[in-house]
N, CA, C and O atoms as a GROMACS GRO file, in nm:
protein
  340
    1UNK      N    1  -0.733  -0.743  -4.512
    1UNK     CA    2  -0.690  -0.605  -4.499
    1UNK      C    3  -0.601  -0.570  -4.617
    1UNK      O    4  -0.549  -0.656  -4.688
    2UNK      N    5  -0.581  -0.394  -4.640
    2UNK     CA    6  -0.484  -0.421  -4.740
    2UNK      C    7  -0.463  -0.263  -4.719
    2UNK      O    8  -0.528  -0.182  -4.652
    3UNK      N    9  -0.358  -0.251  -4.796
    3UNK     CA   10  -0.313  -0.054  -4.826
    3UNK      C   11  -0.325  -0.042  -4.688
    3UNK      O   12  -0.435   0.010  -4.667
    4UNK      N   13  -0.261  -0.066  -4.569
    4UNK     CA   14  -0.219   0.000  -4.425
    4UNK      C   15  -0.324   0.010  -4.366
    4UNK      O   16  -0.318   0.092  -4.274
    5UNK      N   17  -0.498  -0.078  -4.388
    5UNK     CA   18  -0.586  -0.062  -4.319
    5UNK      C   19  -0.540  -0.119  -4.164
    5UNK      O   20  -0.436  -0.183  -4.147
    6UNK      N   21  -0.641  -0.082  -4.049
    6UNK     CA   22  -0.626  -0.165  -3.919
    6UNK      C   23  -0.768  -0.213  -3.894
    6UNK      O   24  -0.875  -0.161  -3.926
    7UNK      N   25  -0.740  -0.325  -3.831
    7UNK     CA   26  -0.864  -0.370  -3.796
    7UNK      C   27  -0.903  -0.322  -3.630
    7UNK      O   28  -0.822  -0.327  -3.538
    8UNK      N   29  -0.998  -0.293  -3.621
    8UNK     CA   30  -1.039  -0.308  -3.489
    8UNK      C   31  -1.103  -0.412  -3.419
    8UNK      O   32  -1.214  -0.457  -3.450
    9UNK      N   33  -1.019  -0.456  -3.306
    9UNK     CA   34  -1.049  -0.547  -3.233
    9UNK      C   35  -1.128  -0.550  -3.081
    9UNK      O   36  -1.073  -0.480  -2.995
   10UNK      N   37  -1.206  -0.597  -3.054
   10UNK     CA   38  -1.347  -0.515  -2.932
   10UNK      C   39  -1.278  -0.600  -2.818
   10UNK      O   40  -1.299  -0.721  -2.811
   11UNK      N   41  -1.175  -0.520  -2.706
   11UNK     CA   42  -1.172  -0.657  -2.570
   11UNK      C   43  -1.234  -0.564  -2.513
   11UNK      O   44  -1.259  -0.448  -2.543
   12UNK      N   45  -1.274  -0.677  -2.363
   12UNK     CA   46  -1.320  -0.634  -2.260
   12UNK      C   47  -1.267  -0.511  -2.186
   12UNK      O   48  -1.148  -0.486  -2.200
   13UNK      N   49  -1.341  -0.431  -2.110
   13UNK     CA   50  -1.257  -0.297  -2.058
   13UNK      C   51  -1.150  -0.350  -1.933
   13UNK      O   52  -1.169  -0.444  -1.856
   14UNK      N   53  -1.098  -0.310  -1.936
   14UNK     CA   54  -1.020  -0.353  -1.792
   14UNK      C   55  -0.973  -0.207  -1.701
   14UNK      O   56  -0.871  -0.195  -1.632
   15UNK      N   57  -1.052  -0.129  -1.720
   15UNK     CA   58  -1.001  -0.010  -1.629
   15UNK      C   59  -0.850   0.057  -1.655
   15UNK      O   60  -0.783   0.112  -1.567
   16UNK      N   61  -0.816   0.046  -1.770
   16UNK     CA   62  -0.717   0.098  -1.745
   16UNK      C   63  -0.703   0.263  -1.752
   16UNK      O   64  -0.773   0.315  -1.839
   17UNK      N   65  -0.617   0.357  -1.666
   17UNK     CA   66  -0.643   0.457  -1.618
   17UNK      C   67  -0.658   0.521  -1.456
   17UNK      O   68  -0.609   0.620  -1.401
   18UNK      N   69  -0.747   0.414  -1.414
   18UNK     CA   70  -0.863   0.458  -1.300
   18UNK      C   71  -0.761   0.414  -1.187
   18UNK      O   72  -0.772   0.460  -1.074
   19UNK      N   73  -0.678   0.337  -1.215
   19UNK     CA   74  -0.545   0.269  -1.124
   19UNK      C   75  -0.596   0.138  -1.023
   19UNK      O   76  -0.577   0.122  -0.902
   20UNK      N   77  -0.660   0.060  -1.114
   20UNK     CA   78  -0.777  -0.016  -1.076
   20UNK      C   79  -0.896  -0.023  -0.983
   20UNK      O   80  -0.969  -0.123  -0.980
   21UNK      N   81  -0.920   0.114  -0.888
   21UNK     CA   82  -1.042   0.136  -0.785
   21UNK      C   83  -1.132   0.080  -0.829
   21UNK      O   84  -1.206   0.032  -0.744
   22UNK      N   85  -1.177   0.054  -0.992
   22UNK     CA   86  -1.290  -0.020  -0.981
   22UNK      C   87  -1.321  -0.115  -0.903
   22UNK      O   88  -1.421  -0.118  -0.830
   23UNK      N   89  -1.223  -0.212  -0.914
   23UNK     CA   90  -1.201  -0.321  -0.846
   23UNK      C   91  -1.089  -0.381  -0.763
   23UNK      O   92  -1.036  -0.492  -0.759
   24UNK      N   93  -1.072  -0.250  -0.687
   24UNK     CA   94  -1.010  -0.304  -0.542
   24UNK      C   95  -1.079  -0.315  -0.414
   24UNK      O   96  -1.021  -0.344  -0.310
   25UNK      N   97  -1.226  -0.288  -0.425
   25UNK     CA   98  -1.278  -0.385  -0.308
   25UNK      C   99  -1.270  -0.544  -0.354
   25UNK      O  100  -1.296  -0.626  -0.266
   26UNK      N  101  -1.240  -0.585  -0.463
   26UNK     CA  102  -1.292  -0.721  -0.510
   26UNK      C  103  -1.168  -0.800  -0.416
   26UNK      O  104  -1.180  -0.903  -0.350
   27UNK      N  105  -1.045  -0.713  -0.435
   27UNK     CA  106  -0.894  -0.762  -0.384
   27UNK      C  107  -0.902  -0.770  -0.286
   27UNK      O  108  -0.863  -0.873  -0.232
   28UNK      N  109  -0.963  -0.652  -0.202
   28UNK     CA  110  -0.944  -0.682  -0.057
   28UNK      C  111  -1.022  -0.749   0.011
   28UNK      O  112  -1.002  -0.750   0.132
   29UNK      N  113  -1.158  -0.841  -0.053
   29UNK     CA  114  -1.227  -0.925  -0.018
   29UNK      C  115  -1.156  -1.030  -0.014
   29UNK      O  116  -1.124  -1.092   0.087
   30UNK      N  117  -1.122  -1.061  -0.148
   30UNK     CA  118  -1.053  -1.195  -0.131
   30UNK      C  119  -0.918  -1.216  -0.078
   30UNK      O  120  -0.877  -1.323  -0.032
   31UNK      N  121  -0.854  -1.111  -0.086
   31UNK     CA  122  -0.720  -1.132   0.044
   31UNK      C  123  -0.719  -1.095   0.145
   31UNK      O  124  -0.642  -1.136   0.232
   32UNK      N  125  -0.806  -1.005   0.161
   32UNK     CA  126  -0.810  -0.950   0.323
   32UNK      C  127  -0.706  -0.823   0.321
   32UNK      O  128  -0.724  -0.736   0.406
   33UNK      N  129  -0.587  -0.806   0.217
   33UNK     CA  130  -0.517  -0.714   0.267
   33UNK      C  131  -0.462  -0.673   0.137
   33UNK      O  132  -0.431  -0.759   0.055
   34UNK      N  133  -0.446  -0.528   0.107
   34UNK     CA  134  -0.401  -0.511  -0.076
   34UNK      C  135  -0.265  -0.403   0.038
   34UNK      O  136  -0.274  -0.334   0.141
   35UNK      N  137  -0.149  -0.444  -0.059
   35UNK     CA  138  -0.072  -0.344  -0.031
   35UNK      C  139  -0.015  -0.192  -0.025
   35UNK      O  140   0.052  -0.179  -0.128
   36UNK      N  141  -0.013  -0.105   0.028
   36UNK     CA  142  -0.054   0.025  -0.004
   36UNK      C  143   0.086   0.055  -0.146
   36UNK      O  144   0.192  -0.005  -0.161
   37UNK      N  145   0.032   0.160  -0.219
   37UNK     CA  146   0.124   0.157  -0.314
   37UNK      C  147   0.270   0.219  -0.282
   37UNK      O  148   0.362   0.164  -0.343
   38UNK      N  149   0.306   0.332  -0.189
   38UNK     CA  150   0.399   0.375  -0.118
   38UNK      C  151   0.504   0.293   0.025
   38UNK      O  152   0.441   0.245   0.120
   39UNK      N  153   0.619   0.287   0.026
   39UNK     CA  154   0.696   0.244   0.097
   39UNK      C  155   0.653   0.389   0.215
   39UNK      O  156   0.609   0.498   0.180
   40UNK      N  157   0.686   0.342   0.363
   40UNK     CA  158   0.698   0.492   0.449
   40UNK      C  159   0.799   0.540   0.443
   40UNK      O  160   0.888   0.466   0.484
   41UNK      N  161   0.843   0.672   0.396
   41UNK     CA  162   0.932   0.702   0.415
   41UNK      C  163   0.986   0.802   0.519
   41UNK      O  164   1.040   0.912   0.501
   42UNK      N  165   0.956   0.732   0.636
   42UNK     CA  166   1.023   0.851   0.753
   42UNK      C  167   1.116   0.803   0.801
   42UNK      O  168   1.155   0.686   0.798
   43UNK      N  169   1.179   0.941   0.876
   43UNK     CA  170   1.340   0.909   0.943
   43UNK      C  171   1.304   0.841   1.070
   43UNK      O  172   1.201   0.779   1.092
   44UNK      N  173   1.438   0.869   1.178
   44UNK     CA  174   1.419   0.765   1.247
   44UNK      C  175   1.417   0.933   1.399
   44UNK      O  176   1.435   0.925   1.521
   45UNK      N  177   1.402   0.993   1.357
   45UNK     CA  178   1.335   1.133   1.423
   45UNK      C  179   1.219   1.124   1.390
   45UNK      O  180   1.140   1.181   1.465
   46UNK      N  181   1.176   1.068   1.296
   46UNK     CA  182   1.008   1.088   1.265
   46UNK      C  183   0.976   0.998   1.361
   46UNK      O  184   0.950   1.036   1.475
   47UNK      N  185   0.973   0.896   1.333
   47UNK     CA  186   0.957   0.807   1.373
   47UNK      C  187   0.986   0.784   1.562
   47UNK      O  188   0.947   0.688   1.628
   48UNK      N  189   1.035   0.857   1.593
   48UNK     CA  190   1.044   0.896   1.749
   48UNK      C  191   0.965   0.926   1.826
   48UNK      O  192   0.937   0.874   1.934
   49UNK      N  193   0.899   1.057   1.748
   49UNK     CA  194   0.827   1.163   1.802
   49UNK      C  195   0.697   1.148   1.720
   49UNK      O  196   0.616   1.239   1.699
   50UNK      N  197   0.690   1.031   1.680
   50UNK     CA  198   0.484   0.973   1.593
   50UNK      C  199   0.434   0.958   1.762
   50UNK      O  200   0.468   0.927   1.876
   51UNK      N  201   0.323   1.007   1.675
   51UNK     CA  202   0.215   0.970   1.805
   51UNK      C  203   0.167   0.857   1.799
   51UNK      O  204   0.189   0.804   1.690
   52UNK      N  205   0.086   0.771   1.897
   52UNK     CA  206   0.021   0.676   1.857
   52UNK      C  207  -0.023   0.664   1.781
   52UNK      O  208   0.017   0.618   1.674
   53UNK      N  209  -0.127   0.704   1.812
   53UNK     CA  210  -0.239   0.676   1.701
   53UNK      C  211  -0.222   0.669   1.529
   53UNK      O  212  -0.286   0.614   1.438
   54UNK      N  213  -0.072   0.775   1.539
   54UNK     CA  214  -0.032   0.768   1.424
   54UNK      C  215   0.031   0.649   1.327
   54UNK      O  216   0.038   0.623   1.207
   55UNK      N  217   0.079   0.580   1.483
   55UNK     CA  218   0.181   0.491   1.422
   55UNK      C  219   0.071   0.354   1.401
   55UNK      O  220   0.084   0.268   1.314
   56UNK      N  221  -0.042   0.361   1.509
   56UNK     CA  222  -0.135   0.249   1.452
   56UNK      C  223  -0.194   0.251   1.315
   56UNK      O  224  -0.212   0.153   1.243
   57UNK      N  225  -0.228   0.401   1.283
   57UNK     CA  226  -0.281   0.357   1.137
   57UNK      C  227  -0.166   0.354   1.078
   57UNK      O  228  -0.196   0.277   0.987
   58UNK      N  229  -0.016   0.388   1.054
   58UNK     CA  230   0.088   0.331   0.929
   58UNK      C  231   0.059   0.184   0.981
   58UNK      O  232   0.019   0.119   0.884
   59UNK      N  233   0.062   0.121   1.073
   59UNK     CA  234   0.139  -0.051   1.103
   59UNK      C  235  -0.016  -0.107   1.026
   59UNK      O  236  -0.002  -0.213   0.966
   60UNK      N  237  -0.154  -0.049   1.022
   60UNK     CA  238  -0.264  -0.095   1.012
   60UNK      C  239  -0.306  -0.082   0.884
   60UNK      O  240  -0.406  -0.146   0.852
   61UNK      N  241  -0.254  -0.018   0.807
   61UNK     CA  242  -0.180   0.031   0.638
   61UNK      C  243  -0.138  -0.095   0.564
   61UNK      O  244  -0.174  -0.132   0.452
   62UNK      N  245  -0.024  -0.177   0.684
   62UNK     CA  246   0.072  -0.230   0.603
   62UNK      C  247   0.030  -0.372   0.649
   62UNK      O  248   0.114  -0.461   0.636
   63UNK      N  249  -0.143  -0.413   0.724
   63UNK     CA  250  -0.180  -0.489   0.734
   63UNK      C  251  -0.097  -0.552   0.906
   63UNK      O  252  -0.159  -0.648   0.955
   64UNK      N  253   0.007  -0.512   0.974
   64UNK     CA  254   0.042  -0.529   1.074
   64UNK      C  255  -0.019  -0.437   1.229
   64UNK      O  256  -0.053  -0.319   1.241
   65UNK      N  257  -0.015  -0.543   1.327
   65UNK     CA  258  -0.095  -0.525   1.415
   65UNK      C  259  -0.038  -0.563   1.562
   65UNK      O  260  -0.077  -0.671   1.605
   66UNK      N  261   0.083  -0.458   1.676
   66UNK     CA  262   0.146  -0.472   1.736
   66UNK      C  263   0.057  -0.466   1.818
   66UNK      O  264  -0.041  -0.393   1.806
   67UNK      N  265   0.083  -0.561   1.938
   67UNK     CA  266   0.025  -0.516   2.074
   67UNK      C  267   0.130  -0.431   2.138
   67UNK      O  268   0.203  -0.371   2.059
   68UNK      N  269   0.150  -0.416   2.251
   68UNK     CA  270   0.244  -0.328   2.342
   68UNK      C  271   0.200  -0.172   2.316
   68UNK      O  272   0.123  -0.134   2.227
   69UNK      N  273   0.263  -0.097   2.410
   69UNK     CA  274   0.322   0.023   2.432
   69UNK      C  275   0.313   0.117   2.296
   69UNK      O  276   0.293   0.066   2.186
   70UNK      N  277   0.326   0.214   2.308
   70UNK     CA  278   0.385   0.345   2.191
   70UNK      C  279   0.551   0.275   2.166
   70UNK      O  280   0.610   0.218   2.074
   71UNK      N  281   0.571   0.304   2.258
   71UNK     CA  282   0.734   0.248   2.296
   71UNK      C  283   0.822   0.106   2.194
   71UNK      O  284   0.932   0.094   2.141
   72UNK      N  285   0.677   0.003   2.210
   72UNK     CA  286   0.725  -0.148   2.128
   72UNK      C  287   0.649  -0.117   1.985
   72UNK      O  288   0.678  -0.184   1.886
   73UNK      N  289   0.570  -0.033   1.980
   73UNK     CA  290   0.560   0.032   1.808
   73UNK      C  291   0.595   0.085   1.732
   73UNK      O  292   0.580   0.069   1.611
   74UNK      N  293   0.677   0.199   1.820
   74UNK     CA  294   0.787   0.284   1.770
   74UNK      C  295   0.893   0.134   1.719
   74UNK      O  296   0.889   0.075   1.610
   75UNK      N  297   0.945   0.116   1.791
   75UNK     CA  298   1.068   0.002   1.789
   75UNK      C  299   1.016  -0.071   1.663
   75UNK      O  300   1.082  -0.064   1.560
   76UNK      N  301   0.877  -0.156   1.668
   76UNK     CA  302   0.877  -0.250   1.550
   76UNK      C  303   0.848  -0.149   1.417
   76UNK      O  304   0.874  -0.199   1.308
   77UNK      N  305   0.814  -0.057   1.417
   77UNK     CA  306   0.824   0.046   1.276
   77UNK      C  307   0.888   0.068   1.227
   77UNK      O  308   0.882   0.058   1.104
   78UNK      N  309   1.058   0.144   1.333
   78UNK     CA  310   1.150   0.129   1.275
   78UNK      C  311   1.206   0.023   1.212
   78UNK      O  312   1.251   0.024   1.098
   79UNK      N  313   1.200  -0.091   1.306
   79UNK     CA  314   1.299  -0.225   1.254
   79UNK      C  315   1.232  -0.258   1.109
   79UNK      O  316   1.298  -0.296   1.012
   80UNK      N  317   1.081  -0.237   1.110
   80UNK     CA  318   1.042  -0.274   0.969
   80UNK      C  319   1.080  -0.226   0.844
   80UNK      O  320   1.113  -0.293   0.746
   81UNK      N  321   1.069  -0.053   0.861
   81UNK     CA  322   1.049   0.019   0.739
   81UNK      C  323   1.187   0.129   0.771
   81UNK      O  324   1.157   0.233   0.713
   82UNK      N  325   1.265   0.139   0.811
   82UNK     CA  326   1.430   0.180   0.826
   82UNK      C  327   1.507   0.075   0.766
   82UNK      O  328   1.498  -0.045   0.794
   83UNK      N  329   1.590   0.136   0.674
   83UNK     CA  330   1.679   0.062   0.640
   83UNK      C  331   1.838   0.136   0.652
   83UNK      O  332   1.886   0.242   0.611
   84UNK      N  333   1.889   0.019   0.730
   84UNK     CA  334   2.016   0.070   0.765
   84UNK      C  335   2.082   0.033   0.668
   84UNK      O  336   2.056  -0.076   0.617
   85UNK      N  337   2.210   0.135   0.605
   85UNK     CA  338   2.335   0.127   0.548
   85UNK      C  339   2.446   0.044   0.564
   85UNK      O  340   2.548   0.063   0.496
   0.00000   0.00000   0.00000
């Protein structure tokens, strides 16, 4: 090279951009569980008054899977994703 030429160098693509969807079924094959990119951020009023069903798909999100009540889901949601001061 010389006088400020650049060379170009050919790598493989790696998706960058796309925020890897190409290949996040590949992840969740082989782990079974990819982490969602967001923390939940609800209060502990939100979190009161979730409905079921609601609260099964956040716990089913974060790869967790309560048996019990509305009642013992509410409870383990908070204790998970509340953070006390």
């Amino acid at each position: 090279m010389s006088g400020g030429e650049m060379e170009s160098i050919a790598r493989p693509s790696t998706n960058v951009g796309d925020g890897g969807a190409a290949n996040s079924h590949l992840t969740r094959e082989r782990c079974g569980f990819q982490m969602p990119l967001h923390y939940p951020k609800y209060t502990r009023v939100e979190y009161e008054a979730m409905p079921e069903w609601k609260l099964d798909c956040l716990l089913t999100e974060y790869g967790l899977s309560v048996p019990g009540d509305v009642n013992q889901k509410r409870k383990f949601a908070m204790g998970a994703f509340l953070w006390t001061c």
